[in-house]
C-alpha positions as a Python dict, from the first residue, in 0.01 Angstrom:
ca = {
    (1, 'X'): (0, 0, 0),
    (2, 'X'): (-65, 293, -219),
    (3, 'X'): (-309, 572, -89),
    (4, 'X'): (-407, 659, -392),
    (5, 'X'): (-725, 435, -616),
    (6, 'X'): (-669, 512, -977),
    (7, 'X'): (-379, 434, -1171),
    (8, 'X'): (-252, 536, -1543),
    (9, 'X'): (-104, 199, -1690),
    (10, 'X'): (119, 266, -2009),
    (11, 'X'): (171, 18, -2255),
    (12, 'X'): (408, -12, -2552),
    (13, 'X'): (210, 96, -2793),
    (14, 'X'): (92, 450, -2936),
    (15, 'X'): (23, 676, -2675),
    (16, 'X'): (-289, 981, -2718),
    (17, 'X'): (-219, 1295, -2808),
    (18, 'X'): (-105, 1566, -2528),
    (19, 'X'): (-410, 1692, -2467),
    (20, 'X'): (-590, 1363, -2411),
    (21, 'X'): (-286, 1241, -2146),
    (22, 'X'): (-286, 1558, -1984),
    (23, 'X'): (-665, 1511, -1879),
    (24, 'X'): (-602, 1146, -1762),
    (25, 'X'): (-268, 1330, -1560),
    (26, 'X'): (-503, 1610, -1365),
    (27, 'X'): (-667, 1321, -1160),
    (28, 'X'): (-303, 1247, -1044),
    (29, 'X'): (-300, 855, -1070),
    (30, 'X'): (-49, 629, -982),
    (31, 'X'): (140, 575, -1289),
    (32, 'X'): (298, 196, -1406),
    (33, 'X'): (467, 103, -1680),
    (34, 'X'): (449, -210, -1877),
    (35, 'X'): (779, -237, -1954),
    (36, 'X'): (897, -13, -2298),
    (37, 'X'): (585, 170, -2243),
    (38, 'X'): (825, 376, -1963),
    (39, 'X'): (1010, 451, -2314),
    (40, 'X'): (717, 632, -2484),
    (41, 'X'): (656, 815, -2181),
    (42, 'X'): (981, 936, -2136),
    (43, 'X'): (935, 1083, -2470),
    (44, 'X'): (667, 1295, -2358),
    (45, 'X'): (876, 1412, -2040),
    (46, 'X'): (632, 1213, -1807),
    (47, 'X'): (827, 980, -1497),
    (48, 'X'): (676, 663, -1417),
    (49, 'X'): (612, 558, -1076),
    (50, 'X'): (742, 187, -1134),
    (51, 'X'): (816, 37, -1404),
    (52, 'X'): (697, -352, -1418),
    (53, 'X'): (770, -639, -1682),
    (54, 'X'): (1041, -859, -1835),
    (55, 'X'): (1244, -509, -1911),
    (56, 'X'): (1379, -673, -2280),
    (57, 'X'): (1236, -293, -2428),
    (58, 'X'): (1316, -58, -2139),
    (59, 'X'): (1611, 207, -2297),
    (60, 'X'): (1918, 94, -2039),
    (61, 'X'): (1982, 478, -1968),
    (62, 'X'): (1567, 462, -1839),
    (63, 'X'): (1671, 149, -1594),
    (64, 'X'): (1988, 326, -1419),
    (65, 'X'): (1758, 627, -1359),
    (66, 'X'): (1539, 447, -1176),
    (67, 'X'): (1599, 330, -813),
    (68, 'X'): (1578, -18, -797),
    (69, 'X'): (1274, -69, -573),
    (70, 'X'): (1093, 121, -871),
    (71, 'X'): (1168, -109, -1137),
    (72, 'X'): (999, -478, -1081),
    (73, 'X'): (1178, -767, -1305),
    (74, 'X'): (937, -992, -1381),
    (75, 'X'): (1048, -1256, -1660),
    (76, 'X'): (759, -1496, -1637),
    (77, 'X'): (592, -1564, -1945),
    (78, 'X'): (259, -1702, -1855),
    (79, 'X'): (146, -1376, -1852),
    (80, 'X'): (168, -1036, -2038),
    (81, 'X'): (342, -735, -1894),
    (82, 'X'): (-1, -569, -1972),
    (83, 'X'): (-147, -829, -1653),
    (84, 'X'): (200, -753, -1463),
    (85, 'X'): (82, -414, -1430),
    (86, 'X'): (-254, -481, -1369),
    (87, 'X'): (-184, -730, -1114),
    (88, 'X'): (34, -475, -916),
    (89, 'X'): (-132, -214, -930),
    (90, 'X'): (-472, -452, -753),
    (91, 'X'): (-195, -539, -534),
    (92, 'X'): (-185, -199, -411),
    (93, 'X'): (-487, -139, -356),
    (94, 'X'): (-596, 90, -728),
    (95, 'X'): (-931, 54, -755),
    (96, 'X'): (-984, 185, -1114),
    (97, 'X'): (-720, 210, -1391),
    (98, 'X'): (-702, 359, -1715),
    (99, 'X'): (-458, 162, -1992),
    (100, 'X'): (-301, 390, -2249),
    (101, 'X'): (-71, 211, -2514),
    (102, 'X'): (-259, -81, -2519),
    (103, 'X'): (-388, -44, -2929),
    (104, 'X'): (-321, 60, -3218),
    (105, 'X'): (68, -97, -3269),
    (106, 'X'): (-3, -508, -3371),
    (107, 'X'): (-343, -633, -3423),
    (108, 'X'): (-263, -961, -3274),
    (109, 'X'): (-123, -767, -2927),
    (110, 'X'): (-449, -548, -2936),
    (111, 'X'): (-705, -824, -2974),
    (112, 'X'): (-490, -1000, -2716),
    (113, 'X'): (-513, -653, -2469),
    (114, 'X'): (-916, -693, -2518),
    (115, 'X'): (-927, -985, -2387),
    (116, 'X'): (-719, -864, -2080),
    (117, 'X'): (-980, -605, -2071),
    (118, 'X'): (-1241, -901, -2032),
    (119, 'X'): (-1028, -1061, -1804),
    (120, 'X'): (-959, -815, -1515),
    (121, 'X'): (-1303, -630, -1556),
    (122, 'X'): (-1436, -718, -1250),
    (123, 'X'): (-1175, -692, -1047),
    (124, 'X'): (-1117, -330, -1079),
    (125, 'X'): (-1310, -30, -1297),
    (126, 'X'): (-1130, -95, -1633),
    (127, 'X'): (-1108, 131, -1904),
    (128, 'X'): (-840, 184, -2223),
    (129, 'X'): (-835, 504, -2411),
    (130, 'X'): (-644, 599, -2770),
    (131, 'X'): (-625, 893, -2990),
    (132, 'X'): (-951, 765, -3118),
    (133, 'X'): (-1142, 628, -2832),
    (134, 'X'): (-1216, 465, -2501),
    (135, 'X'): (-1288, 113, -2492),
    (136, 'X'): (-1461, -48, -2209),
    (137, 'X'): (-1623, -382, -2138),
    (138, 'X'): (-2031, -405, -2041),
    (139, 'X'): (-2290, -662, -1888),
    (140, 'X'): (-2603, -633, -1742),
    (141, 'X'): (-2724, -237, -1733),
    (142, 'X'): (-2529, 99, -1851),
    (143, 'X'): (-2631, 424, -1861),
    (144, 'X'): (-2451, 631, -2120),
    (145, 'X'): (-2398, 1033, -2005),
    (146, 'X'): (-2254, 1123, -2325),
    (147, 'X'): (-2383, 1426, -2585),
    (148, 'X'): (-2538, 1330, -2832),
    (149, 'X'): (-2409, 1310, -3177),
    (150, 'X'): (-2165, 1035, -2982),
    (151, 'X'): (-2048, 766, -3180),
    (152, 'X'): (-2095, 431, -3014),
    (153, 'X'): (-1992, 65, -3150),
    (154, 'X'): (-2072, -243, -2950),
    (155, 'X'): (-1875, -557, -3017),
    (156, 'X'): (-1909, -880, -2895),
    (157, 'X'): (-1669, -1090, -2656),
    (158, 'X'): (-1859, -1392, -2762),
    (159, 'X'): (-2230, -1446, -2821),
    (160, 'X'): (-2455, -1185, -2630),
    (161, 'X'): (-2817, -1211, -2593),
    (162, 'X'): (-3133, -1042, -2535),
    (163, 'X'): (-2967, -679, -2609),
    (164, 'X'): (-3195, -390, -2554),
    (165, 'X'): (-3080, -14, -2641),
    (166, 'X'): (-3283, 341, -2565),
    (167, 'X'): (-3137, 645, -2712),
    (168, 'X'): (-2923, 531, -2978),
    (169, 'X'): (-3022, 607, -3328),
    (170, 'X'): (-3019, 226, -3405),
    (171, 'X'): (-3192, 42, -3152),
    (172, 'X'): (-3187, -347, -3033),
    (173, 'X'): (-3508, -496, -2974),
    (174, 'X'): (-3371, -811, -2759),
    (175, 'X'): (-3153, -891, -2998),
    (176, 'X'): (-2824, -1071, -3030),
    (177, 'X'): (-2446, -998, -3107),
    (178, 'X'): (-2133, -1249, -3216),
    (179, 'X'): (-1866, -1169, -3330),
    (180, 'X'): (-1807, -1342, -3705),
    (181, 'X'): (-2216, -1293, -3732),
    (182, 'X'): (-2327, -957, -3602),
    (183, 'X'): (-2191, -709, -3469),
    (184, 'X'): (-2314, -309, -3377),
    (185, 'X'): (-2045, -107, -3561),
    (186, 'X'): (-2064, 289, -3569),
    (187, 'X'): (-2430, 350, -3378),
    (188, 'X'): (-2464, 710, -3222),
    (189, 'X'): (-2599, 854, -2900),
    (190, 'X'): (-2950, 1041, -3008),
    (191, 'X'): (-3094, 1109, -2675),
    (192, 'X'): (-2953, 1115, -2308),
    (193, 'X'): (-2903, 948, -2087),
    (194, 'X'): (-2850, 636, -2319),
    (195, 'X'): (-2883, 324, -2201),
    (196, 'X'): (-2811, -65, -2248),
    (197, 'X'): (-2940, -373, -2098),
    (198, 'X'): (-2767, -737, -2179),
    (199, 'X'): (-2960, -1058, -2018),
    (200, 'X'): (-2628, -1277, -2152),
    (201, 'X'): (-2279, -1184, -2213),
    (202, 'X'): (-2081, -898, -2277),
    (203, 'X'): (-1991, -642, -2501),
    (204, 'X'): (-1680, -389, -2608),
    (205, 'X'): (-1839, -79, -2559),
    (206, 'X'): (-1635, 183, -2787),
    (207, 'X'): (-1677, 575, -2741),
    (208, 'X'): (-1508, 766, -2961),
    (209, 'X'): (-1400, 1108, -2918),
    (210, 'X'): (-1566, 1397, -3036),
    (211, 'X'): (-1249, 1617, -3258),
}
């Protein structure tokens, strides 16, 4: 069992720039990697802590520098090696994880990584961050801490009802989001703390970085 709570999860997709990976890398998490995501991390002179998946990506001179207790072979294909990692690292006791790698590559693997996102939210604090921003999934009340001039988009996994926003330039009266009717694209933090209240569902919240 791992002592430490939060792990970094790498995925095989673009990673964020230096600057934003060094931040996630000060809190010193327990880093897994899907599978070819140990690739891309190799690339930024970064050593995974295991590396978890089918291993048809991992780089063969990645696998014999690994011991063999680090490297988990897992060739079932009910699930992705994005929920591999996830499920290992709950297995160890993480209680919050941040997913880089997970966007930004194939639209039908990032759509498929939000709905992992939906999927393993409440079992541990859940959170995916790009070059571009941090994606995380909401119900019931958040308070936003954020400065303001921080752009916000809320999209919905589903129908979600009775939406109510205070600080955002845009606000929601009890008002509904669904995806392929409405959705709340490119809103902006006005006031804080920010917050937003759901009665039914739940929503992609999107921050995106300040440059």
């Amino acid at each position: 069992m791992s002592k430490k709570k939060h792990a970094l999860i790498v995925c095989n997709a673009l990673l964020p720039p230096p600057k934003l990976l060094k931040a996630i890398l000060k809190k010193e998490p327990l880093i897994i990697c899907a599978d070819g995501g140990a690739n891309r991390l190799a690339k930024r002179g970064i050593r995974a802590d295991y590396i978890i998946g089918d291993l048809d990506s991992l780089r063969p001179h990645l696998r014999a520098a690994f011991a063999s207790e680090r490297i988990i072979h897992d060739s079932g294909q009910d699930n992705s090696d994005l929920e591999k990692a996830l499920d290992f690292a709950i297995d160890r006791g993480i209680e919050r994880a941040t997913v880089i790698g997970a966007t930004g590559r194939r639209p039908d693997h990032t759509m498929a990584n939000f709905s992992i996102l939906l999927k393993y939210h409440r079992k541990l604090s859940l959170q995916f961050i790009d070059a571009y921003c941090m994606v995380r999934i909401i119900q019931g009340k958040t308070v936003l801490n954020e400065k303001p001039g921080t752009t916000v988009s809320l999209l919905p996994m589903g129908r979600c009802e009775g939406i109510e926003t205070e600080g955002l330039a845009y606000p929601l009266h009890k008002e509904s989001l669904e995806l392929g009717v409405r959705e709340g694209l490119s809103n902006f933090i006005v006031s804080t703390p920010a917050r937003i209240s759901i009665s039914k569902g739940y929503l992609l919240l999107f921050m995106v970085h300040k440059k």
